[in-house]
C-alpha positions as a printed Julia matrix, in Angstrom:
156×3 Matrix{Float64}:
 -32.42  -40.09  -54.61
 -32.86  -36.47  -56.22
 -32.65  -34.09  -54.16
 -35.6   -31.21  -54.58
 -35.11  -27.41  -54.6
 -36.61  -26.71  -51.68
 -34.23  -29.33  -49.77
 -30.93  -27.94  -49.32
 -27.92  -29.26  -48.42
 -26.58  -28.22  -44.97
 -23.28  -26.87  -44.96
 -20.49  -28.97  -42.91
 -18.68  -26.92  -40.29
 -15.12  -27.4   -40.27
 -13.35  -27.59  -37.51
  -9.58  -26.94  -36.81
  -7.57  -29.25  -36.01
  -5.0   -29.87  -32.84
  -2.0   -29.38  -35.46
  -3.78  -25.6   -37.17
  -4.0   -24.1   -33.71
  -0.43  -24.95  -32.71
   0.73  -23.82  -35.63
  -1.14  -20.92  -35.04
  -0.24  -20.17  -31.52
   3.19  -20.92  -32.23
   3.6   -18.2   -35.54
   1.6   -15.8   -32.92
   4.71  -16.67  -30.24
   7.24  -16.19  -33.05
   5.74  -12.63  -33.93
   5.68  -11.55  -30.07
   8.96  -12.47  -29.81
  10.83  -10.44  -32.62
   9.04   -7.02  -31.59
  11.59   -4.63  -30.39
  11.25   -3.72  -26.85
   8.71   -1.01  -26.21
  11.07    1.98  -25.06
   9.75    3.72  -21.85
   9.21    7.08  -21.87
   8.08   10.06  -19.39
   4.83    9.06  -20.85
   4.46    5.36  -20.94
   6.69    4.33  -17.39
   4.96    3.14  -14.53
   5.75    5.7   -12.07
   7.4     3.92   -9.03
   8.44    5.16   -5.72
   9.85    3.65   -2.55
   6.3     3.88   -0.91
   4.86    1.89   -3.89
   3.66   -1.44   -2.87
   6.21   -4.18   -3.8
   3.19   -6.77   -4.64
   1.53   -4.57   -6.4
  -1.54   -4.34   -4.19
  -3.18   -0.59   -4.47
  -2.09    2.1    -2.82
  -3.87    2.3     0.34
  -5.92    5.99    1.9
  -5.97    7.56    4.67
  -9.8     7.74    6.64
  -9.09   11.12    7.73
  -6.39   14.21    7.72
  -3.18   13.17    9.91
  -0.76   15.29   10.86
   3.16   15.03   12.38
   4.39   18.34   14.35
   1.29   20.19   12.7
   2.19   19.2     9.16
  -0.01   17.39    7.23
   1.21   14.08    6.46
   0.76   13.21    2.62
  -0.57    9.89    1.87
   2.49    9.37   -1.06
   4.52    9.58    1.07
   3.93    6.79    3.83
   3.95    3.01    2.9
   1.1     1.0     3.06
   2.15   -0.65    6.83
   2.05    2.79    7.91
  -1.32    3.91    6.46
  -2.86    0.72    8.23
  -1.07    1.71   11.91
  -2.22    5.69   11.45
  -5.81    4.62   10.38
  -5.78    2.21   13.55
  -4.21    5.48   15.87
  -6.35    7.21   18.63
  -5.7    10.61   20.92
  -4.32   10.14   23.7
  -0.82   10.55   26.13
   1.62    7.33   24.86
   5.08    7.14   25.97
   5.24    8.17   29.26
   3.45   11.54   28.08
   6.25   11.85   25.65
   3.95   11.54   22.6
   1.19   13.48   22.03
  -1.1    12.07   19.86
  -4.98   14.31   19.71
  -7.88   15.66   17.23
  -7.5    18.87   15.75
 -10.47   20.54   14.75
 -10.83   19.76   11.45
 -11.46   16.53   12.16
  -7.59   14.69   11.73
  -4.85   13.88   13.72
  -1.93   15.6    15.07
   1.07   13.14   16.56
   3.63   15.52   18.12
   6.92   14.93   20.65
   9.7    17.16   21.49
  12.38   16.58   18.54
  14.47   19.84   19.01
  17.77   18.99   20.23
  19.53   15.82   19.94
  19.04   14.81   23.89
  15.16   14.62   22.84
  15.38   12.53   19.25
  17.96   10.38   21.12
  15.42    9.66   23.8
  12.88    7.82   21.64
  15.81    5.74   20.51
  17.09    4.91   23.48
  14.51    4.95   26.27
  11.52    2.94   23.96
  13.7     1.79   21.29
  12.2     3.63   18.37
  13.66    4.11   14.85
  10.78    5.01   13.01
   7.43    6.02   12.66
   5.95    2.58   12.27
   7.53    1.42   15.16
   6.24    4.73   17.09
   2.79    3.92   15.4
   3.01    0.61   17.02
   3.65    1.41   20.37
   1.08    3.62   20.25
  -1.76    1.85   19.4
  -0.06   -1.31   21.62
  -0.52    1.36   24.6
  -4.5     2.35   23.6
  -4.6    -1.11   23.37
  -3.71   -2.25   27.16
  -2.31    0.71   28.91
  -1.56   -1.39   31.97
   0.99   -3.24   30.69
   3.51    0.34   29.79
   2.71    2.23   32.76
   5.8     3.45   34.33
   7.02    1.37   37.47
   6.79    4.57   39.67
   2.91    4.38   39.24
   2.95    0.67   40.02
């Protein structure tokens, strides 16, 4: 049969073959692998600081202004466990009245305890067995929680 002008013939696709795209993926490998390092500079490193999530989950914010012995906590500064226990914190008297914990009037929160001499930081440790402010943070909210189970045993 002759084939007519207005017939034309359709062009065959070509496709690749298993052994092309290993080949190719494989030259692509061998490229990636003889870069040089990429040198890190002031510029180009990851900034990384000891309040930087270890799994890489973001950076979590604060809902509102918080504040430690009337200075204002910054949010850099605090790990991501702690963020969760001061959005979770309420006013109120924890510790035996020890900690103070109320809203200032810009809206935040002010956490303050006696800390001047050593009797006073020694007391957290060693009355309520506090080390830190996550642990503090803790008891807190554990006392907003069900304030019946720390009262003192005089006002049993």
């Amino acid at each position: 049969m002759a084939k007519t002008k207005t017939e034309k013939e359709t062009p065959k696709v070509v496709e690749t073959s298993v052994g092309m795209s290993e080949l190719a993926q494989a030259l692509v490998q061998a490229i990636e692998t003889t870069k040089p390092p990429q040198k890190k500079t002031a510029i180009s490193r990851k900034p990384n600081t000891p309040w930087t999530p270890k799994d890489g989950s973001p950076k979590l914010k604060l809902k509102r202004k918080m504040y430690q012995h009337g200075i204002l906590i910054d949010e850099d500064l605090v790990s991501n466990e702690e963020v969760e226990l001061l959005n979770k914190l309420k006013p109120g008297l924890f510790l035996n009245g020890h900690v103070k914990v109320y809203r200032r009037r810009d809206r935040g929160i002010d956490i303050d305890y006696p800390i001047k001499t050593a009797a006073q930081r020694l007391k957290l440790v060693n009355q309520f067995g506090i080390r830190n402010l996550a642990e503090l943070l803790q008891r807190c909210i554990a006392e907003s929680d069900n304030p019946a189970k720390y009262k003192p045993e005089d006002e049993l």
